[in-house]
C-alpha positions in Angstrom: 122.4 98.3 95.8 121.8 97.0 92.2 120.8 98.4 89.2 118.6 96.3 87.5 118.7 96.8 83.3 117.9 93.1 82.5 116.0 91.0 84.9 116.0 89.7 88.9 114.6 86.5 90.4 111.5 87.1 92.6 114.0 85.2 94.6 116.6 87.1 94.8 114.5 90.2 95.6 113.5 88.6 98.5 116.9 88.4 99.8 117.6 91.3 99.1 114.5 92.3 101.3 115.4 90.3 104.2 119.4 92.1 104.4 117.9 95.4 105.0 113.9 95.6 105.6 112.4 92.0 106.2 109.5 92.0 104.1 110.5 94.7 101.4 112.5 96.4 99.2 113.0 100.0 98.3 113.3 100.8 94.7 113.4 103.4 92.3 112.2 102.9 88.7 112.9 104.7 85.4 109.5 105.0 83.5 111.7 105.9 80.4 114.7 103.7 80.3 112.8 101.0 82.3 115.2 100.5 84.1 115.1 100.3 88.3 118.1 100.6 91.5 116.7 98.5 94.5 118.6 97.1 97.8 118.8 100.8 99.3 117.6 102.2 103.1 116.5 105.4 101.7 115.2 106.1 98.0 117.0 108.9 97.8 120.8 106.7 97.6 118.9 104.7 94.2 117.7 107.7 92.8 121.5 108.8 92.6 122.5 106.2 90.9 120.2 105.6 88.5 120.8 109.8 87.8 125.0 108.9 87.6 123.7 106.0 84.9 121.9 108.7 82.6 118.3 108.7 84.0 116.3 112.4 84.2 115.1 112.9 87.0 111.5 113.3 85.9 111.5 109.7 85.4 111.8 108.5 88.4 109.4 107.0 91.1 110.4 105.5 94.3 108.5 102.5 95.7 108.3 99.6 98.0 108.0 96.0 96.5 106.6 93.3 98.7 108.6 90.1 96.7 106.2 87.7 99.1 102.8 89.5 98.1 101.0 88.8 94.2 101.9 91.0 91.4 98.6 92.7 92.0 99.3 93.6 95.4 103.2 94.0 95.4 104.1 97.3 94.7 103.9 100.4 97.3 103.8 103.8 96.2 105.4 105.9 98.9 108.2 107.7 98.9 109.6 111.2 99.6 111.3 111.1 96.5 108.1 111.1 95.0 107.1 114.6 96.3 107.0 117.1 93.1 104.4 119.7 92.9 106.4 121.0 89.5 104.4 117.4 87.9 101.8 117.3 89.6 102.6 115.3 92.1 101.8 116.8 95.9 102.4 113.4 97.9 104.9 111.1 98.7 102.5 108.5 96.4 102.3 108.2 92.5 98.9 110.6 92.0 98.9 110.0 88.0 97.4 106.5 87.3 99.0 106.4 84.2 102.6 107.1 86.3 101.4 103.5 88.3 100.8 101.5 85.6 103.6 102.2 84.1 105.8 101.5 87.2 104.1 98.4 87.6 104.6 97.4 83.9 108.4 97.9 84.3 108.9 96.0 87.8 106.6 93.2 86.2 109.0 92.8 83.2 112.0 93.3 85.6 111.1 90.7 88.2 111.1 87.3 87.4 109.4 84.0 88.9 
């Protein structure tokens, strides 16, 4: 597992991906901090450790990132973690579109080419 503060290669994403899942990664990002703990088998283990680094709680959304798909189409919004009826949230998906573009715009400026 790695928090991620600064950057990661597209490439090492990938390999990342291929140690545990094949195709993907899970990861949990910090909407506030913008900030994100990858490399896990279950959300749950990154959103512990971003929360022991100083995140809240309400900032933070897991997901799935496909490092071999385009930007557009790389990011996977489905995760128990994600369940929270307290923010509106009734699904294991990101139901605030505002939410999703934020994640997006935070694992765009993490992940690198």
């Amino acid at each position: 597992m790695k928090i991620i503060k600064d950057s990661i290669s597209r490439v090492e994403l990938a390999e990342l991906a291929k140690e545990i899942f094949g195709d993907f990664v899970k990861a949990v990002v910090d909407i506030k901090r913008e900030v994100m703990a990858l490399g896990v088998e279950l959300h749950v283990d990154a959103e512990a450790a971003l929360l022991d680094d100083g995140s809240a709680q309400a900032d933070l959304w897991g997901i799935n990132i496909y490092p071999d798909q385009t930007k557009e189409d790389w990011v996977e919004f489905d995760s128990m973690i994600n369940l929270r009826p307290a923010q509106n949230n009734r699904s294991r998906g990101v139901e605030d579109e505002g939410r999703r573009q934020k994640i997006k715009a935070v694992v765009s400026k993490l992940v690198v080419n």
